[in-house]
KEFI-396217 format. One record per residue (C-alpha): residue in three letters; residue number from 1; chain; x, y, z. Coordinates in Angstrom, 2 decimals, always signed. Layout:
<recs>
- ala, NUM, A, X, Y, Z
...
</recs>
This chain:
<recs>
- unk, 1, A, +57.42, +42.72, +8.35
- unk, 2, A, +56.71, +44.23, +11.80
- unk, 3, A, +55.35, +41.84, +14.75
- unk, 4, A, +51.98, +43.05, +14.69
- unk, 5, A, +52.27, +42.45, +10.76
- unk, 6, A, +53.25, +38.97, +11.96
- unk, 7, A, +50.85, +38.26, +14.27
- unk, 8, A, +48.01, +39.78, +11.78
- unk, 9, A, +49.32, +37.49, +9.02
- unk, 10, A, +49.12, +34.59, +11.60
- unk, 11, A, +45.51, +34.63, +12.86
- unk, 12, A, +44.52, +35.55, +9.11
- unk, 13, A, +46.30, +32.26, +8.00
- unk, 14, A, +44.83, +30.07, +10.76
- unk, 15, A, +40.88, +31.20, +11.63
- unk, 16, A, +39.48, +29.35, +14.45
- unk, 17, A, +36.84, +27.12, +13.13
- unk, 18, A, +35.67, +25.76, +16.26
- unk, 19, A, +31.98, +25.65, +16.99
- unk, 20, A, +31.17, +28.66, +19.74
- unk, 21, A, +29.54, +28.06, +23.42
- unk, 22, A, +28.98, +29.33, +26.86
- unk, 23, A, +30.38, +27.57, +29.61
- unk, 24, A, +26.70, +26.08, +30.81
- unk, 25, A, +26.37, +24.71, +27.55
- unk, 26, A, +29.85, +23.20, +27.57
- unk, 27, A, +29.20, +21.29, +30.72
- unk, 28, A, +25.65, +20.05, +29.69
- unk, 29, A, +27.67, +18.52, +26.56
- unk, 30, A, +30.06, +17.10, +28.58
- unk, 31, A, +27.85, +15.60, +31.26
- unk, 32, A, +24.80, +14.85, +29.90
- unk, 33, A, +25.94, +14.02, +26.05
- unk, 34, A, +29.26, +12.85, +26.34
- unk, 35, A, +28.50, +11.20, +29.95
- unk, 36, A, +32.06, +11.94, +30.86
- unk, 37, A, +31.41, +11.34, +34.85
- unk, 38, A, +29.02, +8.00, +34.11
- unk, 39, A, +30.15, +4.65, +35.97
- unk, 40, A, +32.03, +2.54, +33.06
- unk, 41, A, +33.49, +0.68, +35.84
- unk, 42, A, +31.46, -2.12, +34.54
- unk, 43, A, +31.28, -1.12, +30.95
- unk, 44, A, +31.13, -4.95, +29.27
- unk, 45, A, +27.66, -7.02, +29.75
- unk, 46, A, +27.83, -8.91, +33.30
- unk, 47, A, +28.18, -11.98, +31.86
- unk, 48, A, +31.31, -11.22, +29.51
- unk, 49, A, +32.38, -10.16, +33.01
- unk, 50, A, +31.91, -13.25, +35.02
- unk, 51, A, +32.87, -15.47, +32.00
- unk, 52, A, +36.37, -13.10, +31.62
- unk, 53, A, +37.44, -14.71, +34.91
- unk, 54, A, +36.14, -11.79, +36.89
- unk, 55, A, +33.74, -13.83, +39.34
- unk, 56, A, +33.95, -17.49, +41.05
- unk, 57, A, +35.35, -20.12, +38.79
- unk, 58, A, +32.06, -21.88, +38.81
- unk, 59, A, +30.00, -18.58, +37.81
- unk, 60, A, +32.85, -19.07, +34.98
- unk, 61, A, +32.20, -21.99, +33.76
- unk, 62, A, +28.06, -21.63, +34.01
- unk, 63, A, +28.64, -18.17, +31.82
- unk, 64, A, +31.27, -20.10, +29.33
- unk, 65, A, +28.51, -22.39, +28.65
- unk, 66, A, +25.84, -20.08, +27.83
- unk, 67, A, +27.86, -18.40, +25.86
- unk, 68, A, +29.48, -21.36, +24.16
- unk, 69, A, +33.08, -19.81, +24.10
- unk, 70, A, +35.33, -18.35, +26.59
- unk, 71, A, +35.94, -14.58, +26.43
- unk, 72, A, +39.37, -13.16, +27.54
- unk, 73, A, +38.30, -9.66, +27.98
- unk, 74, A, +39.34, -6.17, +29.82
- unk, 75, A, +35.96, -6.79, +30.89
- unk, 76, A, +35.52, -3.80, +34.31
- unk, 77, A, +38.88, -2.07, +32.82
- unk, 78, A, +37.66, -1.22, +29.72
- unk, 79, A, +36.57, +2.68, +29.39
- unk, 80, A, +33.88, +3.96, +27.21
- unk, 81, A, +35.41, +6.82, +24.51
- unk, 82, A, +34.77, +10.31, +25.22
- unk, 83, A, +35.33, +13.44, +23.20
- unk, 84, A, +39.07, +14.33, +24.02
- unk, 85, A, +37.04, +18.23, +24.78
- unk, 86, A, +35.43, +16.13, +27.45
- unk, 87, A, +38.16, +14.78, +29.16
- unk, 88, A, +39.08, +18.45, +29.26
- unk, 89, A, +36.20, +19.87, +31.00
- unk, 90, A, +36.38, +16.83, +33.44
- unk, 91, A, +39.76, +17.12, +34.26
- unk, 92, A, +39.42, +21.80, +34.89
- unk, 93, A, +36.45, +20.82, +36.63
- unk, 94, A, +38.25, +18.12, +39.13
- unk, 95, A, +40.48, +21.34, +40.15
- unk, 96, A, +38.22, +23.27, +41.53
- unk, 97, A, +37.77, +23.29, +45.16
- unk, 98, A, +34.52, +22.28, +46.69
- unk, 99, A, +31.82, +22.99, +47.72
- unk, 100, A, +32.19, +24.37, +44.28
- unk, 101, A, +32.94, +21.64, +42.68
- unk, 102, A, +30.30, +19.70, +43.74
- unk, 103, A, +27.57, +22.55, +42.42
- unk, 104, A, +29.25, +22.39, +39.13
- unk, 105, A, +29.23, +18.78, +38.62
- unk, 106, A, +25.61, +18.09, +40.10
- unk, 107, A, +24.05, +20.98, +38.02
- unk, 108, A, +26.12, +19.74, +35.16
- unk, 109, A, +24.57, +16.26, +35.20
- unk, 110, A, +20.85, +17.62, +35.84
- unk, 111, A, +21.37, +19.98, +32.96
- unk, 112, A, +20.31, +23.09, +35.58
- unk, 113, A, +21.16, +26.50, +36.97
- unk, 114, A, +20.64, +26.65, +40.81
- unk, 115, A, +17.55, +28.06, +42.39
- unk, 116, A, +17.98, +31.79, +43.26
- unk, 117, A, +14.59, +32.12, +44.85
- unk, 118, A, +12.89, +33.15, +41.48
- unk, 119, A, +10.03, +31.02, +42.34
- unk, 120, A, +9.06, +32.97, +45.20
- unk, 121, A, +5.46, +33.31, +45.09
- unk, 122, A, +2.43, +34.59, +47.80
- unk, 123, A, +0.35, +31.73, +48.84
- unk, 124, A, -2.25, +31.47, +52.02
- unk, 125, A, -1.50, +31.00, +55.63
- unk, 126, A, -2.82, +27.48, +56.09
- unk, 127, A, -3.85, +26.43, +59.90
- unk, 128, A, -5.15, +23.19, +61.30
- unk, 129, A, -4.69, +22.24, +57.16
- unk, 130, A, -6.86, +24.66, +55.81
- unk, 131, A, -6.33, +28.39, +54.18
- unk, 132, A, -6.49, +30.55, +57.65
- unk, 133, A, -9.53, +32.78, +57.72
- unk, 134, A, -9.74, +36.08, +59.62
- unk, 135, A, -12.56, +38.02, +60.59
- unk, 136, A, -12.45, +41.78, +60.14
- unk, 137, A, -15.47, +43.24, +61.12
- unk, 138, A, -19.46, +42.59, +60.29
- unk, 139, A, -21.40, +45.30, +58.64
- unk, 140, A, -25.35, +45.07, +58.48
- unk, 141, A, -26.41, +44.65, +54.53
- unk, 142, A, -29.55, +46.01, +53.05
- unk, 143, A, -32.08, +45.01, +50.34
- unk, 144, A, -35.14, +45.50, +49.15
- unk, 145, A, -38.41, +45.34, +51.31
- unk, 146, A, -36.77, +46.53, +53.95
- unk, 147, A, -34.59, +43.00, +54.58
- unk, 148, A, -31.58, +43.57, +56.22
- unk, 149, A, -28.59, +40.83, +57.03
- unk, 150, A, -25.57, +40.94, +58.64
- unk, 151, A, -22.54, +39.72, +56.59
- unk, 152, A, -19.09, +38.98, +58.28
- unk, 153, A, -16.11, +40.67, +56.44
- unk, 154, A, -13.37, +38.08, +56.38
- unk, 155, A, -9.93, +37.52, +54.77
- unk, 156, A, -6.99, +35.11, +54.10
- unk, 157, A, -3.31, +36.37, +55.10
- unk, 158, A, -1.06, +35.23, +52.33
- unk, 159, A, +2.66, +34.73, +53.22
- unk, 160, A, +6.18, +34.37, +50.43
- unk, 161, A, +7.16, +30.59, +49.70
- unk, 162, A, +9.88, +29.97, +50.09
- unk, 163, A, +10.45, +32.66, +52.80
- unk, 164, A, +12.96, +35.17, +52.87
- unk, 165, A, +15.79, +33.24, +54.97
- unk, 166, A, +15.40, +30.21, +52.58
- unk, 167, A, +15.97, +32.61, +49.50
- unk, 168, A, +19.09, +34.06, +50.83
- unk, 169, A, +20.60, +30.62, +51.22
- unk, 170, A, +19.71, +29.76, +47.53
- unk, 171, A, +21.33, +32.88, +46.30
- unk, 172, A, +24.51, +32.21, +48.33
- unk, 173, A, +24.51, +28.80, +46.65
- unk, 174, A, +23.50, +30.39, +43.23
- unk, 175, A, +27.05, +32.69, +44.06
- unk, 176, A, +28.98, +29.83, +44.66
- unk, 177, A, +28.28, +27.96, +41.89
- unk, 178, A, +29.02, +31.40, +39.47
- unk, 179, A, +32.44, +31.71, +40.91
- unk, 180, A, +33.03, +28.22, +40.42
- unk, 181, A, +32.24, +28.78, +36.59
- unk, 182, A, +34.63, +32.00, +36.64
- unk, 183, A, +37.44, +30.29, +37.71
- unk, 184, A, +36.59, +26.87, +35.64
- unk, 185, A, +36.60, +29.42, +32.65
- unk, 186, A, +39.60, +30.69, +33.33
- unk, 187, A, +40.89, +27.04, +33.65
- unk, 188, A, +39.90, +26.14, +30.04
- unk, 189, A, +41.07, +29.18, +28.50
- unk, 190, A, +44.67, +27.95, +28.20
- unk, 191, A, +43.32, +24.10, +28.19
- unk, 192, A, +43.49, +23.62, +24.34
- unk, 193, A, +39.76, +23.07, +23.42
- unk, 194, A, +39.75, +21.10, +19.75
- unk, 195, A, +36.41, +21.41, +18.48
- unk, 196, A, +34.80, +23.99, +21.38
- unk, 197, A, +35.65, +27.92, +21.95
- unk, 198, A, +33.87, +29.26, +24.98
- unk, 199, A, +32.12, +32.39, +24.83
- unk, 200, A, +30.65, +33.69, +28.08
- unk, 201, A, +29.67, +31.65, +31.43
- unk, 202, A, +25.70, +31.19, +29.85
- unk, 203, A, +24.30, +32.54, +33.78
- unk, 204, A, +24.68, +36.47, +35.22
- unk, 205, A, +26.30, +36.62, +38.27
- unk, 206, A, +23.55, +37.92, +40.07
- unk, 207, A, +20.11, +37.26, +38.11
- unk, 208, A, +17.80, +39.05, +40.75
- unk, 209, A, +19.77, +42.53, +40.80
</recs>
């Protein structure tokens, strides 16, 4: 049997049955399902805390009593159970280098894609808190019976929110965050993902070309 034979035989023998994702998606399971950044520095109830030995002896004794026992727990050391695919993604994603990072993990949490400035939108010059109005010109109306009036032609400048500068910085930001994502793919692709197999980032590159 040749080694292409062999290799064939191999991935015919052993499919990969793990459930396909992008990248986005990945993190948003991670994050904001598996909770894999949450505080579980104080995982147990504050009083299994305090009565663990954890506080003053007299906040202790107080707890013991409401509770009627004494609990000898891990009480702050104790760490919730993740999915070991989470640990994963947490551990690629602390190796990035930030600001990266940071865009990653705080976009991760919100279960978002960064702002690129598609919500640019016209909307009126306002002055002194009101919609500015201009006058153009006035041009003498008539109607019937010989009335005439005199009718001032007048407009509203409209401007882009956010403005231009503003969008630029969002799609720099936007940019950062996508290379982040190539290189955290890149990261995973050797990690040894059990029950995920990532297909694709989930975001273009560049949305507004």
């Amino acid at each position: 049997m040749t080694v292409a034979a062999k290799i064939n035989h191999r991935e015919t023998a052993m499919p990969d049955s793990r459930e396909t994702t992008t990248l986005v998606a990945l993190l948003d399971w991670a994050y904001r399902r598996q909770r894999i950044d949450a505080d579980d520095a104080r995982a147990l109830h504050e009083v299994e805390l305090l009565a663990g030995g954890s506080g003053s002896s007299a906040a202790s004794v107080a707890q013991n009593g409401l509770l009627g026992c004494t609990i000898h727990s891990t009480a702050h050391k104790q760490r919730s159970a993740h999915h070991p695919d989470a640990v994963i993604v947490a551990d690629c994603v602390a190796l990035l280098a930030a600001p990266g990072r940071w865009l990653v993990e705080q976009h991760a949490r919100a279960g978002t894609v960064p702002d690129w400035g598609q919500s640019q939108h016209l909307e009126p010059v306002i002055q002194g808190g009101r919609p500015l109005v201009i006058e153009v010109e006035r041009v003498e109306v008539r109607y019937g019976r010989g009335q005439r009036h005199t009718v001032t032609v007048t407009y509203c400048p409209l401007q882009l929110w956010p403005d231009d500068s503003w969008v630029r910085m969002q799609r720099a930001e936007y940019i950062r965050w996508h290379r982040a994502l190539e290189v955290l793919d890149a990261l995973l692709a050797g990690a040894g993902l059990m029950r995920w197999r990532v297909e694709g980032i989930g975001a273009l590159g560049a949305p507004w070309a």
